[in-house]
C-alpha positions in Angstrom: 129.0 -62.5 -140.0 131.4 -60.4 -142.4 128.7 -61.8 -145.4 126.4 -60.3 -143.0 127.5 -56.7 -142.6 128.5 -56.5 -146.2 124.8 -57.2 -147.4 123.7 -54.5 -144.6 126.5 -51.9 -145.9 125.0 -52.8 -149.5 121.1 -52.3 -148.2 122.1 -49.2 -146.3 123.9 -47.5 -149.6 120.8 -48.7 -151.6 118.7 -47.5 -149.3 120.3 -44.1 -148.9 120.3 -43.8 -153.0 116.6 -44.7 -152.8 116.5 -42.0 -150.1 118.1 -39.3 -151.9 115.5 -40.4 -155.4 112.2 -39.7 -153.5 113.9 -36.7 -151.8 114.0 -35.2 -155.2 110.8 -37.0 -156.2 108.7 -35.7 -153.4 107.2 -32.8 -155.1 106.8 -35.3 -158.3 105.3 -37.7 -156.0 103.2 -34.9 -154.6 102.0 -34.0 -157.5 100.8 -37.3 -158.8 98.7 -38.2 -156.4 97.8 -35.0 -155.9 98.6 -34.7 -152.3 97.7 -32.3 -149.6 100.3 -30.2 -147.9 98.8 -32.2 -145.1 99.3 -35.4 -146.3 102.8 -34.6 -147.7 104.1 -33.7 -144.6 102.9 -36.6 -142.7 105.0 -38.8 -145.6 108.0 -36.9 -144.8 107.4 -37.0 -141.1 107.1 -40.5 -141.9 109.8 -41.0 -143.8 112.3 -38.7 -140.8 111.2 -41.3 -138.3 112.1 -44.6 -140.6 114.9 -43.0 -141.3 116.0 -42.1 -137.7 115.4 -45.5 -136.8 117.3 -46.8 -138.9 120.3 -44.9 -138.4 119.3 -46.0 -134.6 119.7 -49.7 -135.7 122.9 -49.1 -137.1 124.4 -47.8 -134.3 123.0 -50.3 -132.3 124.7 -53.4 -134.4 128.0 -51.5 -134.4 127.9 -51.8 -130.6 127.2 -55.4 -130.7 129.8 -55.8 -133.2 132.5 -54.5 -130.4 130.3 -56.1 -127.8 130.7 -59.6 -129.3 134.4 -58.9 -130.0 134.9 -58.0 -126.3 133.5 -60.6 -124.8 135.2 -63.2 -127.7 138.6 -61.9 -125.8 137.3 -61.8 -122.2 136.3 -65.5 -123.0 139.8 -66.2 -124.6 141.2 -64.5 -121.7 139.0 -66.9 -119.2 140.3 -70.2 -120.8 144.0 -69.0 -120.7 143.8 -68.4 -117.3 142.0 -71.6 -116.7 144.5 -73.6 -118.6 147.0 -71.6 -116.5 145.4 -73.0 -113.4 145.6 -76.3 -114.3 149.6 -75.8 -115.1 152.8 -75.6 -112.8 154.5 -72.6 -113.6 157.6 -74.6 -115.3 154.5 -75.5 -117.9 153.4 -72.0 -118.4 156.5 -70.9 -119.1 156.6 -73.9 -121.7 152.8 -73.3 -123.2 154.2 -69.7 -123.8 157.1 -70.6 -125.3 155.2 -73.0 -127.5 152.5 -70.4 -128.5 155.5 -68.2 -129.5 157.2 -70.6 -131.5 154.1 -71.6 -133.2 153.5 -67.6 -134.2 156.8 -67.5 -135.8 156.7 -70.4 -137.3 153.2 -69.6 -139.3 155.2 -66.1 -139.9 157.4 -67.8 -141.5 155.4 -69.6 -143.1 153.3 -67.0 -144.7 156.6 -64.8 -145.5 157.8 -68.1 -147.1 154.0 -68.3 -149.6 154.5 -64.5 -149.9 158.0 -64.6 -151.1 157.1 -67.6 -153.0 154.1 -65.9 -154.7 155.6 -62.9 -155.7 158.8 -63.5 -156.3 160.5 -60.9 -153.5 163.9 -60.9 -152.8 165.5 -61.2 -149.3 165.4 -57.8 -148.9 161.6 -57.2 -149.5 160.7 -60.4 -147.4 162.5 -58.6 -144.4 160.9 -55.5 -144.9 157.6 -56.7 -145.3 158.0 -58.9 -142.5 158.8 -55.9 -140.2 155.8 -53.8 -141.7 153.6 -57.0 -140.5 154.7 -57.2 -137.2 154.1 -53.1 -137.0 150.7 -54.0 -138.0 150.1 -56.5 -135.5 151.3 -54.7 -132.6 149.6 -51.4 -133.3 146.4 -53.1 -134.0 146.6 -55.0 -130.8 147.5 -51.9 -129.0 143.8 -50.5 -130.2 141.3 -50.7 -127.1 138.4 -52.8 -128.1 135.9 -50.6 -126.9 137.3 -47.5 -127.8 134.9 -45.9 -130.3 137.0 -44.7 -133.0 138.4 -48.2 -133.3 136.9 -48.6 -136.6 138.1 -45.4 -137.8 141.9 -46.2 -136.7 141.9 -49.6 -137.8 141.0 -48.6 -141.3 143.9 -45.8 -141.2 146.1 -48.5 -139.6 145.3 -50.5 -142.9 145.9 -48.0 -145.0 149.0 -47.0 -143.6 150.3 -50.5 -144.3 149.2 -51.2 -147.5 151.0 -48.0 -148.0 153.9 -49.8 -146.0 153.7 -53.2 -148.7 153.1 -50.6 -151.9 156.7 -48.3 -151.1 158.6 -52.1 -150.6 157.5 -53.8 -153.6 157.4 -53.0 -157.4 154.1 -52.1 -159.3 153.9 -55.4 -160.6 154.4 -57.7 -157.5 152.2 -55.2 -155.2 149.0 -56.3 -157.8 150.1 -60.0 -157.2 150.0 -59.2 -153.5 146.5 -57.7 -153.9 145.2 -60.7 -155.0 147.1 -62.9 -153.0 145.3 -61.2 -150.0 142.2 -62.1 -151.8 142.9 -65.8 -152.3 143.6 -65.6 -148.3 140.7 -63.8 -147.2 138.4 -66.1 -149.3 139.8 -69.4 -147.9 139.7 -68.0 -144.3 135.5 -67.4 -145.1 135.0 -70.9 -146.4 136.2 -72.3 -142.7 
C-alpha cells in the first residue's frame, strides 16, 4: 500500500512536470503541426478535462485511504468488544492490564535499541521517551475522518522530530535518522 502511494505521488509529480513542459510547449507544438486555433483549443480542452479527472482520482483514493483506515479501527473495535463478550469482567480487567504491560514493555524495549544505538545517556532516553509518548497520544487524539488529518499528522511529525533533534547532539540525531530507516524498512518486508 505505502509502495503504492509512493509510485502514485512519483507519477503525479512526473506527470505535473510533463504538464508544466507541454504548457510551455503548446504554441511549439502548435506550431509544428501546424495546428488550427481550432484544433489547439480542443487539445487544451482536452488536456483541462484529463487533468480535472485526475485531480478527481486523487481525491477520490485519499478518501479511501481514510475510509480503509476507518473501517481497519471499527473492525478492531468489533473484535475487542467481541473478545470482551466472551470474558468475565475480572478477565477484562486482566486482558487490559496485559495489553498495557505488553505496550510498556515493547517501549522499553525500543528505548532500550535506541539508547543502545545511539549511545544516549539516561537523561536523553527519558526525554525522548516522554516526546514518544506526546506523539502517541496526540496522534491518537486526531479524528480519523477529520480532513485535515494529513495535514496535522505531518505537523505533528515535524513537531517531534523537532522534539528528538533539541534532545540529542548533531551526531546521534543522524544515527537516529537512520535508525528510523532500518525500522521502517523491516516493518515493509512483513
Amino acid at each position: 500500500m505505502k509502495t503504492c502511494i509512493l509510485v502514485l505521488t512519483f507519477l503525479g509529480f512526473w506527470f505535473n512536470g510533463l504538464a508544466q513542459q507541454e504548457k510551455g510547449n503548446d504554441k511549439e507544438l502548435k506550431k509544428e503541426l501546424n495546428l488550427t486555433d481550432a484544433q489547439a483549443d480542443s487539445i487544451q480542452k482536452i488536456k483541462q478535462r484529463s487533468a480535472a479527472k485526475k485531480k478527481a482520482l486523487s481525491r477520490r483514493q485519499r478518501m479511501e485511504k481514510t475510509a480503509n483506515r476507518a473501517e481497519r479501527k471499527a473492525l478492531h473495535e468489533q473484535r475487542n468488544d467481541e473478545i470482551d463478550d466472551v470474558l468475565t469482567d475480572e478477565q477484562e480487567d486482566l486482558l487490559n492490564d496485559y495489553r498495557e504491560r505488553k505496550h510498556i514493555e515493547a517501549r522499553k524495549e525500543k528505548l532500550d535499541q535506541l539508547k543502545k544505538q545511539l549511545n544516549v545517556s539516561a537523561e536523553q532516553a527519558s526525554r525522548l521517551d516522554a516526546a514518544n509518548e506526546k506523539f502517541i497520544q496526540e496522534a491518537k487524539a486526531l479524528q480519523l475522518d477529520e480532513p485535515s488529518r494529513q495535514v496535522k499528522m505531518k505537523e505533528l511529525r515535524e513537531s517531534f522530530r523537532n522534539d528528538v533533534k533539541s534532545i540529542l547532539t548533531a551526531e546521534q540525531f543522524e544515527e537516529w535518522k537512520e535508525f528510523r530507516k532500518m525500522k521502517r524498512g523491516k516493518q515493509r518486508k512483513r
